[in-house]
C-alpha positions as CSV (number, residue, x, y, z in Angstrom):
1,X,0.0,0.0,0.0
2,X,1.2,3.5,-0.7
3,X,1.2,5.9,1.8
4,X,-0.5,9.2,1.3
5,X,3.3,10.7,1.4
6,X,4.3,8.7,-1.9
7,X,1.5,9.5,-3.8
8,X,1.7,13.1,-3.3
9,X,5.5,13.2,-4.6
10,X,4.2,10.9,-7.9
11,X,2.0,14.1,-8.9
12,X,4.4,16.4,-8.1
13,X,5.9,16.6,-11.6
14,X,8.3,19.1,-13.4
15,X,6.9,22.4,-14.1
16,X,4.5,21.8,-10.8
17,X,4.9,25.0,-8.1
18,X,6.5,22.3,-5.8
19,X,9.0,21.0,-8.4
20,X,10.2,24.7,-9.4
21,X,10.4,25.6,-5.0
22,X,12.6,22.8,-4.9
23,X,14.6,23.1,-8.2
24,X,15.7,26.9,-6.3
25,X,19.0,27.5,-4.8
26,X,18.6,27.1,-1.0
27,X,19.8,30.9,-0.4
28,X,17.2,32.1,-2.8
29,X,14.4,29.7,-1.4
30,X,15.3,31.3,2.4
31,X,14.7,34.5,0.8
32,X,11.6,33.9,-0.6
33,X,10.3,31.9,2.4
34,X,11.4,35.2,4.3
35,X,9.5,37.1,1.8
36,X,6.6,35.3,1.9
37,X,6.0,35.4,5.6
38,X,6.4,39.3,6.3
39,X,3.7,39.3,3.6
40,X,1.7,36.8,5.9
41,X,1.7,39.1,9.0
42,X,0.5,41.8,7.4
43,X,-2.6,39.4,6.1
44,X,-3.8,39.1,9.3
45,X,-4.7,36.1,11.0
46,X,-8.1,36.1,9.3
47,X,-6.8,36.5,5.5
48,X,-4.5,33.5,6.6
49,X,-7.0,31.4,7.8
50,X,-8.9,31.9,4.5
51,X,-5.9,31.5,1.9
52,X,-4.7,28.3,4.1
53,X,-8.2,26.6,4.1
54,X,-8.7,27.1,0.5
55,X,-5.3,26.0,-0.2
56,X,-6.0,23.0,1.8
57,X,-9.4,22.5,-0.4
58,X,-7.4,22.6,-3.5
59,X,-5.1,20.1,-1.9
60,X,-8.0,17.6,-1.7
61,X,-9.3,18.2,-4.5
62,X,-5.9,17.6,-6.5
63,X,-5.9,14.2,-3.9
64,X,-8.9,13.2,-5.7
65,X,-11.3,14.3,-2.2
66,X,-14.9,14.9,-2.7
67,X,-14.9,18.2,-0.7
68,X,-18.7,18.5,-1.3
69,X,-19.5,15.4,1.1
70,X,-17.0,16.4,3.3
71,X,-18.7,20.0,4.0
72,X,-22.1,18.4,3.6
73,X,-21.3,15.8,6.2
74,X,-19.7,18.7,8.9
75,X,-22.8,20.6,8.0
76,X,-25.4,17.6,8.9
77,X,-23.4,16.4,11.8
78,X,-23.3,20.2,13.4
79,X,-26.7,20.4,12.5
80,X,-28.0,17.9,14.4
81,X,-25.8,19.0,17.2
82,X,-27.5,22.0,17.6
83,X,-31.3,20.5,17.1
84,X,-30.0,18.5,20.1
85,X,-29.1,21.2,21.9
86,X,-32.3,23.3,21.1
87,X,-34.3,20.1,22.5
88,X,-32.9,19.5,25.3
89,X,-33.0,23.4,26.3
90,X,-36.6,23.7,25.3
91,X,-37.2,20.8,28.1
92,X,-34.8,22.5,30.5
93,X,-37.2,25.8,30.2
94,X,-40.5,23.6,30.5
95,X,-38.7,21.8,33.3
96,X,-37.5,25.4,34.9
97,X,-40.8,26.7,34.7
98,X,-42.7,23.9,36.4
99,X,-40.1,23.5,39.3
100,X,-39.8,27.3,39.6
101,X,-43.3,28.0,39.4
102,X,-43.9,24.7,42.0
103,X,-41.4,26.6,44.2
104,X,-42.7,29.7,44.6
105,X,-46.1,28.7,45.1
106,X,-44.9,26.0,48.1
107,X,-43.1,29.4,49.9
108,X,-46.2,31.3,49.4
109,X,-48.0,28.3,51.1
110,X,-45.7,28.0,54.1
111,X,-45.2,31.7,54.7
112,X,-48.8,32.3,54.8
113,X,-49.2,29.3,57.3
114,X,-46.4,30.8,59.1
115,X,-47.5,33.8,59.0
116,X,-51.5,32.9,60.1
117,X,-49.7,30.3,63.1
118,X,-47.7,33.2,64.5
119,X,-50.9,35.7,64.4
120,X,-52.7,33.1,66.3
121,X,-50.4,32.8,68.9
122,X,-50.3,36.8,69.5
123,X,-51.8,38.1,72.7
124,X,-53.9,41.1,72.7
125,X,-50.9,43.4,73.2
126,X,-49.2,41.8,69.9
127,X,-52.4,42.5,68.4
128,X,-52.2,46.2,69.3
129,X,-49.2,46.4,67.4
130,X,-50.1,45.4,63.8
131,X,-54.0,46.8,62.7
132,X,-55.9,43.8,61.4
133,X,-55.9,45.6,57.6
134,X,-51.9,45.7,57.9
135,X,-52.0,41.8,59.1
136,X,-54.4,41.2,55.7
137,X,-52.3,43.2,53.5
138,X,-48.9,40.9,54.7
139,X,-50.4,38.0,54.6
140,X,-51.7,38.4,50.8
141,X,-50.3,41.1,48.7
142,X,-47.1,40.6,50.5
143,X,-46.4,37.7,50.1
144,X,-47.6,37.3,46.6
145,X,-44.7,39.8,46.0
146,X,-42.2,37.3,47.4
147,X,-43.6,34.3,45.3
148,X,-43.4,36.4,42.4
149,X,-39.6,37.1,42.6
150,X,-39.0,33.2,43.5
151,X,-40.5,32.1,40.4
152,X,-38.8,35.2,38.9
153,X,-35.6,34.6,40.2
154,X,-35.5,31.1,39.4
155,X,-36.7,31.1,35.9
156,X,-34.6,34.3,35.1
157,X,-31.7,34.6,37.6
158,X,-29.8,31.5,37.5
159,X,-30.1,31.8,34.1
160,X,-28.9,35.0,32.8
161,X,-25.6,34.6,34.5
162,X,-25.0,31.0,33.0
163,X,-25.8,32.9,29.6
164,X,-24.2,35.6,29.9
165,X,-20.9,34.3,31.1
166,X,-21.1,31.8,28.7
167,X,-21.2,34.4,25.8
168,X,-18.5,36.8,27.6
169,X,-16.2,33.8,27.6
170,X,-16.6,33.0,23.7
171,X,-16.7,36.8,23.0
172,X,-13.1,36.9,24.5
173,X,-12.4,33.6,22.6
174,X,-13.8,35.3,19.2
175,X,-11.6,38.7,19.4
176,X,-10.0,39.7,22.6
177,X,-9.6,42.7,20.8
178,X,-12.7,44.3,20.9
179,X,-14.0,42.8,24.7
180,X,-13.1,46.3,26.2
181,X,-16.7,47.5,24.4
182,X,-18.3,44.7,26.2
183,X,-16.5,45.8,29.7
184,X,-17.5,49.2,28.7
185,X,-21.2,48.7,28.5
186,X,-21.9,45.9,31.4
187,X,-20.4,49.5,33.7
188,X,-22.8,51.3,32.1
189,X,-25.5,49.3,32.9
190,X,-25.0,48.4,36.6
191,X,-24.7,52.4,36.8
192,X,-28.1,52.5,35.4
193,X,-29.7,49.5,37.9
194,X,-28.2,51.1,40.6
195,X,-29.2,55.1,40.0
196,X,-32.8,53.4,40.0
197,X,-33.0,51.3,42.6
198,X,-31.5,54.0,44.4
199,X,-34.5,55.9,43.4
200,X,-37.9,53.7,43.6
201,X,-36.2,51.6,46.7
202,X,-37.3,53.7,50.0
203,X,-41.2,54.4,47.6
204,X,-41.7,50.2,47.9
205,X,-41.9,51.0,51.5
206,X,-44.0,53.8,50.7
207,X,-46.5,51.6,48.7
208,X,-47.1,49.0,51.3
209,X,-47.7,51.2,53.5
210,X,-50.3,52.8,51.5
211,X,-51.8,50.0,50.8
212,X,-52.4,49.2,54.5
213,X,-54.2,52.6,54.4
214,X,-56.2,51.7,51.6
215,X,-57.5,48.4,53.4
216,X,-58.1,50.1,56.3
217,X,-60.2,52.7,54.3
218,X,-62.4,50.1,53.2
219,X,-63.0,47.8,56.1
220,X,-64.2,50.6,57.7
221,X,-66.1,51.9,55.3
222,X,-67.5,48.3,54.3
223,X,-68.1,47.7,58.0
224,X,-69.5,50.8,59.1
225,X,-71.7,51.2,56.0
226,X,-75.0,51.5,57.6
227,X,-73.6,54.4,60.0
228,X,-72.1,56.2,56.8
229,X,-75.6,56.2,55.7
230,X,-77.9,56.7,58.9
231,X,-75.4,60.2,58.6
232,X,-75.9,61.0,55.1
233,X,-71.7,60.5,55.0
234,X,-71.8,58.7,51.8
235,X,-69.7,61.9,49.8
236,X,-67.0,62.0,53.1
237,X,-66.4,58.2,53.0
238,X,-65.8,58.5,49.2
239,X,-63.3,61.6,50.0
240,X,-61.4,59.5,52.5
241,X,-61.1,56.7,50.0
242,X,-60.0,58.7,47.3
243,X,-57.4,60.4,49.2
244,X,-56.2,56.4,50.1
245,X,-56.3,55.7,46.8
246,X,-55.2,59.1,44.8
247,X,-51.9,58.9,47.4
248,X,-51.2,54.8,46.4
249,X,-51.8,55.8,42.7
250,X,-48.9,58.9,42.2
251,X,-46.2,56.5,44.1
252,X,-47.1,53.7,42.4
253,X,-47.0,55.8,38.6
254,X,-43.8,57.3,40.1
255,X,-41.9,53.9,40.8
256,X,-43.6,52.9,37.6
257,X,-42.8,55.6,35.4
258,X,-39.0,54.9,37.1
259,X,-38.8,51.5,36.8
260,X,-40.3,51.3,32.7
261,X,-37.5,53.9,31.6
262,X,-35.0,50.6,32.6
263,X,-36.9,49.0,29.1
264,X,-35.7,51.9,26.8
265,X,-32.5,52.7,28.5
266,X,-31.5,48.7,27.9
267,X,-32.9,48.9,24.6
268,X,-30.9,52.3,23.5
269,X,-27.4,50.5,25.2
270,X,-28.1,47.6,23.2
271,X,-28.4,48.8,19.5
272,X,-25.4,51.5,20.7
273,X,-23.7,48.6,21.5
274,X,-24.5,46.9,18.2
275,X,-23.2,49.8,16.4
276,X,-19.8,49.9,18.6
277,X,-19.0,46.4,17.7
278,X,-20.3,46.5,14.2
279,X,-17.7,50.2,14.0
280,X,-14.5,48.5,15.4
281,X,-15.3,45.2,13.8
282,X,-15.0,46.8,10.3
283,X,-11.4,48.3,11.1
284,X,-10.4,44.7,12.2
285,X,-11.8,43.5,9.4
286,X,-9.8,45.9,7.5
287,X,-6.8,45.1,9.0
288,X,-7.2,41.3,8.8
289,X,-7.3,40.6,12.4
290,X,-11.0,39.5,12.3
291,X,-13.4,37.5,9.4
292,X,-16.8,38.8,8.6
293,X,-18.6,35.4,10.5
294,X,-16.2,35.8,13.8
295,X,-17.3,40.0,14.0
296,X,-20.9,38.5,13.4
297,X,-20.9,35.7,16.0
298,X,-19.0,38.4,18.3
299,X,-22.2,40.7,17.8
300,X,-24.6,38.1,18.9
301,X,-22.2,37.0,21.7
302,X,-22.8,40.9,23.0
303,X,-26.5,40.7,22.5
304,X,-26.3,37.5,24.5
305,X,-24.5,39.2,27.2
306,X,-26.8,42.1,26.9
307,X,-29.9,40.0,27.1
308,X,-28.9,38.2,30.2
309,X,-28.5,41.7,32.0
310,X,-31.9,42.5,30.8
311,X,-33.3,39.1,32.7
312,X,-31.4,40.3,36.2
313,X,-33.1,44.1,35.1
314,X,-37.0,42.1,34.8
315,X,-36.3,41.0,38.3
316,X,-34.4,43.9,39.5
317,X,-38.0,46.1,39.4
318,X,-39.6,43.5,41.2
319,X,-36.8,42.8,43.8
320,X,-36.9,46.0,45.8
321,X,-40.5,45.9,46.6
322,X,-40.0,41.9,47.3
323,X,-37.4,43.1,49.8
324,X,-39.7,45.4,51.3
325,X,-42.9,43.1,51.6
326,X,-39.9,40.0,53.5
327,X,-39.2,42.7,55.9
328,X,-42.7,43.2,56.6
329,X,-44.0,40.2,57.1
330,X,-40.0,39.4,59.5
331,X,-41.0,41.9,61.5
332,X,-44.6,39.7,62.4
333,X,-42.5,36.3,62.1
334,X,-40.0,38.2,64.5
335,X,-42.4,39.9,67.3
336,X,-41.5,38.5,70.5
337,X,-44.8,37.0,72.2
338,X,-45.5,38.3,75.6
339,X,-47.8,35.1,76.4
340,X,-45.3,32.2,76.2
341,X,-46.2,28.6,77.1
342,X,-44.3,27.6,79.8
343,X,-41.1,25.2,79.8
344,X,-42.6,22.8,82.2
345,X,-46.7,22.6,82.4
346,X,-47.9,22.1,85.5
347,X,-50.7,19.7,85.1
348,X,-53.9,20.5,87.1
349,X,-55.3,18.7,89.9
350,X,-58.1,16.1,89.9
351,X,-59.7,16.9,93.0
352,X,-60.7,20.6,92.3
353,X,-62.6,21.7,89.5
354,X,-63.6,25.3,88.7
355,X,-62.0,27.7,91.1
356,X,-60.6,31.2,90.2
357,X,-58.7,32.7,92.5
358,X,-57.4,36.0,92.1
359,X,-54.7,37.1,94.8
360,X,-53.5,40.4,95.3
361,X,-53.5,41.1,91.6
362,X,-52.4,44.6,89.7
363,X,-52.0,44.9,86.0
364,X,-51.2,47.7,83.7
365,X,-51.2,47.5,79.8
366,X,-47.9,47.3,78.6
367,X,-45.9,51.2,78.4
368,X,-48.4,52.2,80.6
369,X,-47.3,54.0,84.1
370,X,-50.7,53.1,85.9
371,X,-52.6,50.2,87.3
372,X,-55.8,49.7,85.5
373,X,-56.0,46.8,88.5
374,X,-54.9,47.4,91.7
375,X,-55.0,45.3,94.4
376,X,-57.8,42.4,93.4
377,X,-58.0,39.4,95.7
378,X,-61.5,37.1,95.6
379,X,-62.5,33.7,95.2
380,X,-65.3,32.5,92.8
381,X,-66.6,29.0,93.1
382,X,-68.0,26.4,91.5
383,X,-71.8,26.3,90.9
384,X,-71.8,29.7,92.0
385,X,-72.1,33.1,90.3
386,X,-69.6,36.1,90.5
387,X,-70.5,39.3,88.7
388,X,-68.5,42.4,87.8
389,X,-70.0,45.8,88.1
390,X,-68.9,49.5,87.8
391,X,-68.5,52.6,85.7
392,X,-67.4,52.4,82.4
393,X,-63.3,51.9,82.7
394,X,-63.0,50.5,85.6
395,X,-60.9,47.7,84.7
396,X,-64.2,44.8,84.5
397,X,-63.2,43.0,80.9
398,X,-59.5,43.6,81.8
399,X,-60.2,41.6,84.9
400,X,-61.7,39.0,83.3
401,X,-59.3,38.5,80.2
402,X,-56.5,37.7,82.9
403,X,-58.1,34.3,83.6
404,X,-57.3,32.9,79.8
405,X,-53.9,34.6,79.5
406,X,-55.2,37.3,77.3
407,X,-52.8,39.3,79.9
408,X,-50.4,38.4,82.6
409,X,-50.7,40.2,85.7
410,X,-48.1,42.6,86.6
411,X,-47.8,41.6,90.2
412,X,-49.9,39.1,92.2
413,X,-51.3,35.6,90.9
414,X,-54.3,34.0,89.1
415,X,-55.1,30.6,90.4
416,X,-57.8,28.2,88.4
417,X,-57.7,25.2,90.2
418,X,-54.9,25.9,92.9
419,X,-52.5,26.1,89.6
420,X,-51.4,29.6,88.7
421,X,-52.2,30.1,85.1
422,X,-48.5,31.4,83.8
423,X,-47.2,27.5,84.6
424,X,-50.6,25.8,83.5
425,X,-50.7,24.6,79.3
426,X,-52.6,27.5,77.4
427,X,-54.2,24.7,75.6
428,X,-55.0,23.1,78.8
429,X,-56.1,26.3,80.6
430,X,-58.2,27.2,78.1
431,X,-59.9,24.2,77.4
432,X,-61.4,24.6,80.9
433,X,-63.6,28.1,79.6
434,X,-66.2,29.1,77.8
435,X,-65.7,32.9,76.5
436,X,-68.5,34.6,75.8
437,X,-66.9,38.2,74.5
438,X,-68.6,41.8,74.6
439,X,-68.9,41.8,70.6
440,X,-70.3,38.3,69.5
441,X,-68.7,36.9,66.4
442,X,-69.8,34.2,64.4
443,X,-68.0,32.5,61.8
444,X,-69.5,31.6,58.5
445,X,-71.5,27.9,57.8
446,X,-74.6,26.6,59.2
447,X,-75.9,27.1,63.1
448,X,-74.6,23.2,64.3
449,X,-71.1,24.5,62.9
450,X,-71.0,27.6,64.9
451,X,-72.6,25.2,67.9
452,X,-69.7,22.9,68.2
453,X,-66.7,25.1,67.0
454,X,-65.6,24.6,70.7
455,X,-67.0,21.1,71.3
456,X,-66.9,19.1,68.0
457,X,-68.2,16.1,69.7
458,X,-71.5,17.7,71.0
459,X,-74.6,15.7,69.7
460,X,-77.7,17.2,68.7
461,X,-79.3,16.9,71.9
462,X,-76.4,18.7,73.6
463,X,-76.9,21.6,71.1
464,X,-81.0,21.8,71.6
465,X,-79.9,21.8,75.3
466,X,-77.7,24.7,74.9
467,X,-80.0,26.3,72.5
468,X,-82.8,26.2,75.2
469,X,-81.0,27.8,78.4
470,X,-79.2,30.6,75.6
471,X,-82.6,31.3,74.6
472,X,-82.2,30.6,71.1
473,X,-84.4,27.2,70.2
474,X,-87.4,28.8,69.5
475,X,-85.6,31.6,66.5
476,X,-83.4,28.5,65.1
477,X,-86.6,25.9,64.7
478,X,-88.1,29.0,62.9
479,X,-85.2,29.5,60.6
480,X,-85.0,26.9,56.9
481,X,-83.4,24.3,57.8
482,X,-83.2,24.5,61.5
483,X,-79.4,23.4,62.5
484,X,-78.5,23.5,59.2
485,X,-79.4,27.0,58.6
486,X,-76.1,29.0,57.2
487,X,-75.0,31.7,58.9
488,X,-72.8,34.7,57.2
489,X,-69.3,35.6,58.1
490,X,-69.7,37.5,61.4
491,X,-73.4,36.5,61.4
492,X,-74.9,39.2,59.4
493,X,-77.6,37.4,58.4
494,X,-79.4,37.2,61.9
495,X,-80.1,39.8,64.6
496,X,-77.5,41.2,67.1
497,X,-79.9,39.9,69.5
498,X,-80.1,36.6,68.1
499,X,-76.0,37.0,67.0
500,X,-75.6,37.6,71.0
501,X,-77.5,34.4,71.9
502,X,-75.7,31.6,69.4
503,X,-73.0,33.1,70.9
504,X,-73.6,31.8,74.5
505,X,-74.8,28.2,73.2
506,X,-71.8,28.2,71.6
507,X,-70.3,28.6,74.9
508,X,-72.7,26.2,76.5
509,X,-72.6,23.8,74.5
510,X,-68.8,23.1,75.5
511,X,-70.2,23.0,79.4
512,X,-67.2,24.2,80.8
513,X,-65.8,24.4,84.0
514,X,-65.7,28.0,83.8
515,X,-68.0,30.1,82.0
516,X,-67.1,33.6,81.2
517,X,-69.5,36.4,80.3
518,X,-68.0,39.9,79.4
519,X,-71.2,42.0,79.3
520,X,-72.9,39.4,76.8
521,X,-76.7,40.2,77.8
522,X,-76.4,43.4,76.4
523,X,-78.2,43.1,73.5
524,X,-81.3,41.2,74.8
525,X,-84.7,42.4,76.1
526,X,-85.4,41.9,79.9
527,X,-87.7,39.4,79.8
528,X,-85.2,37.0,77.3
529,X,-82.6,37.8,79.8
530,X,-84.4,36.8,82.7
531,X,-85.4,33.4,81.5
532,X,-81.7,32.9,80.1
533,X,-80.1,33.7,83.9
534,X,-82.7,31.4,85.4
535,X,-81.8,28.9,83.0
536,X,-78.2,29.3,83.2
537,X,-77.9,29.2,87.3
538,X,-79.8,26.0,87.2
539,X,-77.3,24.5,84.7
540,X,-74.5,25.6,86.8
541,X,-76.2,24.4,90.2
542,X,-76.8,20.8,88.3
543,X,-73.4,20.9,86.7
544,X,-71.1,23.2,89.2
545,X,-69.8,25.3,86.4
546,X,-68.1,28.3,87.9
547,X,-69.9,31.8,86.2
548,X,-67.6,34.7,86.1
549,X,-70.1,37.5,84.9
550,X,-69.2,41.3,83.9
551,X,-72.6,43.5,83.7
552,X,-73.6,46.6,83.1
553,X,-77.0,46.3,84.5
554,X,-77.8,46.0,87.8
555,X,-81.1,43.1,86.6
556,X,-78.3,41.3,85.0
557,X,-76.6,40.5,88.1
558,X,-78.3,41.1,91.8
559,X,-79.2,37.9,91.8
560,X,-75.6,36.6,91.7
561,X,-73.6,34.5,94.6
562,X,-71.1,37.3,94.4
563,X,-70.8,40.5,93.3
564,X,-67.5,42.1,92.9
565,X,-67.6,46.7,92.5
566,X,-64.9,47.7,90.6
567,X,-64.1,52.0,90.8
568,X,-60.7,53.2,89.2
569,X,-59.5,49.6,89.0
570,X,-59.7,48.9,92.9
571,X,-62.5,46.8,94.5
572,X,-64.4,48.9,96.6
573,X,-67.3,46.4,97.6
574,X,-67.5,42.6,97.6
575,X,-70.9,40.4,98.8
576,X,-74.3,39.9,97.5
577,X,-76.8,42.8,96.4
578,X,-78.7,43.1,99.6
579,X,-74.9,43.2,101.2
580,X,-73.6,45.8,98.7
581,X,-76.8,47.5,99.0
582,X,-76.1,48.3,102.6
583,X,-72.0,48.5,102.5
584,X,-71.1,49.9,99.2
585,X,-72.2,53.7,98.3
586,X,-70.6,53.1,94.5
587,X,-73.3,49.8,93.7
588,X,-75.6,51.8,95.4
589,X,-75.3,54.9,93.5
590,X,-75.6,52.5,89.6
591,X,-78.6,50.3,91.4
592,X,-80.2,53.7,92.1
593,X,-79.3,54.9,88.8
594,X,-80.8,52.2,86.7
595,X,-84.0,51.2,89.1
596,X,-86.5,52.6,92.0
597,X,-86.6,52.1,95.2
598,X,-89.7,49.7,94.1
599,X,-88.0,48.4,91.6
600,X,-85.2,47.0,93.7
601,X,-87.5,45.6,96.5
602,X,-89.7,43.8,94.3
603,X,-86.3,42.0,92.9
């Protein structure tokens, strides 16, 4: 077999190029070689590469090469390459999509829960610190901000980096020459991001904040549509609104207005840079340092680059406000709670069931210099009645939210059961009450629903009981569908009588060992509230539950086992009415006040 060697020096023959080179004296063959290659570096690299691959070409061809297949063949095979490629990126992007989108909407998922947990686990001074319009506004628009920028960042983020180094690194591979206009406009561009978000940062703030103000506008106006009306306030609630609304709209066309111009700004740098790399590839061109394809494929190496900046610019406009809405909702994640469950439970005895003590107990609301209590020592019972009267402010429903923990006492100790209640479980302490607040609040679904929300195991017969001594059997048999009537969100749909009075069965219905009643027979007529006490102190005398009453009228609670006078947050009287009656000039002067001197006898 011939080698390819051997058959290359049979064609070269006399009168060939290579025949006459090597039929030359050697000086005159150095010369010409030395000729030949000051001629080659002023070519260029580029010209060189040409000339050498079409000499090469002819070479083949003169071999007897079929340079057609062969550049057919390169042609298919790359081909197919890059059809490879474009699949398998195509199911990368689906892939990134799905994952990203399945990301961001499992952090929205646990933040909210986070989010609703830690609300639930606030006291009543946590509550004072974050308006129930602010809490909505976190927990929804907020952090549909942050899922946003997840899927954003994601899809967006740890892919323009991966792009554009990629193209920087076969820009510089392509013409190191002409990288400096690359380096040149990635300055210009950070320059740009950061004079904007230097701008619209400290207005994201702005906007939440806004938008807080905005929710709070319309829950009140929502809410307190019926007194907006009975006023004739209808054009003053629609000014408040506006201004809400007019104030969120200029901040958020000012941040927009900011942010947009990033669009144009990045479209102007790009085409200037296409014109930069298409001027200084001509005069490398020109010089032979470059080819036409390599100044081409360096121009769409720079829009690459450019392109992956404009991805990190997309999530740039929505990252400040992100930040902004994580820092909001940290600082409820954050918030220290003042009502901790204790290291160590203490568990609470068997033998005793129902007794509140309160010992030498003060209590002022956190930042405050003054006792709203001062002083308060008593023991209530069980099967008996103790009832809280006095002037408005005088510390009653503070008294009585410092048997569930709503509060802890400054000084002195709450007992329920002979265990103080800041070492007793929460869970466990207040699984032993029923809570019967001043504003009655029911939550949407049908009446058996709202029944056992605090006993889910109550039959039907416990709930008919419950209805009876709360008064309320005879309005739910009349309403369609009886136990299964629904009943709106806050229980719109019925009367604030009727609300007031599903709100005790409710309470019933869990038969407590403690029953607590902050003004809750407010809303009834005499007569209904006369047959609901009667009702109720024969329940507790056949089940000792222990009644801890606050009333404003004196019919609501003479008739209790014991009645405790609160004036300025100090007890002045303690005893039953005929006792305070005699003793106590401050029960005297509100029984006096609300009823004759008939009146009280005949009770």
């Amino acid at each position: 077999m011939k080698t390819q060697l051997q058959m290359m020096e049979e064609k070269v023959k006399e009168g060939d190029v290579f025949y006459f080179i090597g039929a030359m004296p050697e000086d005159s063959r150095n010369k010409m070689f030395d000729s030949i290659d000051k001629q080659m570096k002023t070519m260029g690299n580029s010209t060189m590469n040409i000339a050498g691959g079409n000499a090469v070409k002819s070479e083949y061809k003169r071999l007897g090469a079929n340079t057609d297949d062969i550049q057919n063949a390169y042609v298919f095979q790359a081909g197919v390459k890059m059809l490879v490629i474009a699949l398998l990126g195509a199911v990368a992007s689906i892939a990134a999509a799905f994952f990203a989108s399945k990301t961001g909407a499992a952090i929205a998922r646990d933040l909210r829960l986070d989010l609703f947990k830690k609300v639930e686990s606030f006291s009543t001074h946590e509550m004072d610190q974050f308006s129930t319009a602010s809490l909505i506004t976190r927990s929804t628009n907020d952090i549909t901000q942050i899922q946003q920028v997840v899927v954003m960042f994601i899809r967006l983020v740890c892919f323009a980096p991966v792009l554009g180094l990629g193209a920087f690194v076969r820009a510089i591979q392509q013409s190191k020459s002409m990288t400096g206009v690359i380096g040149l406009v990635l300055i210009v561009i950070l320059g740009v991001l950061g004079v904007t978000f230097s701008i619209v940062l400290p207005k994201f703030k702005i906007i939440q904040s806004l938008i807080d103000k905005l929710n709070l506008a319309m829950r009140e106006n929502l809410s307190g549509v019926l007194v907006i009306r009975a006023f004739g306030n209808e054009k003053e609630a629609e000014r408040r609104f506006d201004v809400s609304n007019t104030d969120l709209t200029k901040v958020n066309l000012f941040v927009n207005r900011v942010m947009i111009s990033l669009m144009p700004i990045m479209m102007f740098i790009m085409n200037a840079v296409t014109l930069a790399i298409v001027y200084v590839g001509a005069k490398q061109i020109d010089l032979g340092h470059i080819q036409i394809g390599q100044m081409m494929a360096f121009l769409q190496y720079g829009m690459m680059i450019i392109m992956g900046f404009l991805m990190i610019a997309m999530i740039a406009i929505m990252l400040p406000r992100a930040s902004i809405s994580a820092k909001r909702i940290a600082d409820v994640l954050e918030t220290e709670n003042s009502i901790v469950e204790p290291a160590h439970p203490e568990a609470f005895p068997d033998d005793q069931r129902g007794v509140v003590t309160f010992d030498h107990v003060s209590f002022a609301y956190p930042g405050s210099e003054e006792n709203v209590l001062s002083d308060i020592s008593f023991t209530a019972k069980p099967g008996q009645t103790t009832a809280f009267i006095g002037s408005t402010g005088s510390g009653k429903s503070t008294l009585i939210n410092l048997v569930p923990r709503f509060y802890d006492t400054t000084s002195g100790h709450v007992y329920v059961d002979g265990v103080d209640v800041r070492n007793a479980s929460i869970h466990e302490l207040r699984s032993k009450l029923g809570i019967v607040p001043q504003k009655a609040n029911l939550f949407s679904g049908d009446v058996r629903s709202t029944l056992q929300y605090g006993a889910s195991n109550a039959s039907d017969e416990d709930l008919e009981r419950a209805l009876e001594i709360s008064q309320s059997k005879e309005f739910v048999d009349k309403l369609p569908g009886g136990l299964d009537h629904e009943i709106a969100a806050g229980g719109t749909n019925v009367s604030g009588g009727q609300r007031q009075r599903l709100a005790i069965a409710r309470a019933l219905a869990k038969n407590p060992e403690i029953l607590i009643f902050d003004d809750s027979f407010s809303a009834l007529d005499f007569k209904t509230d006369a047959k609901l006490r009667k009702e109720l102190n024969e329940m507790c005398q056949k089940e000792h539950n222990t009644v801890l009453l606050v009333g404003q009228r004196i019919a609501s609670i003479m008739h209790a086992d014991q009645i405790i006078v609160l004036d300025e947050g100090r007890m002045v009287g303690k005893g039953t009415h005929d006792e305070l009656m005699k003793t106590c000039d401050v029960y005297q002067q509100i029984a006096y006040s609300q009823l004759s001197k008939e009146e009280l006898e005949s009770e």
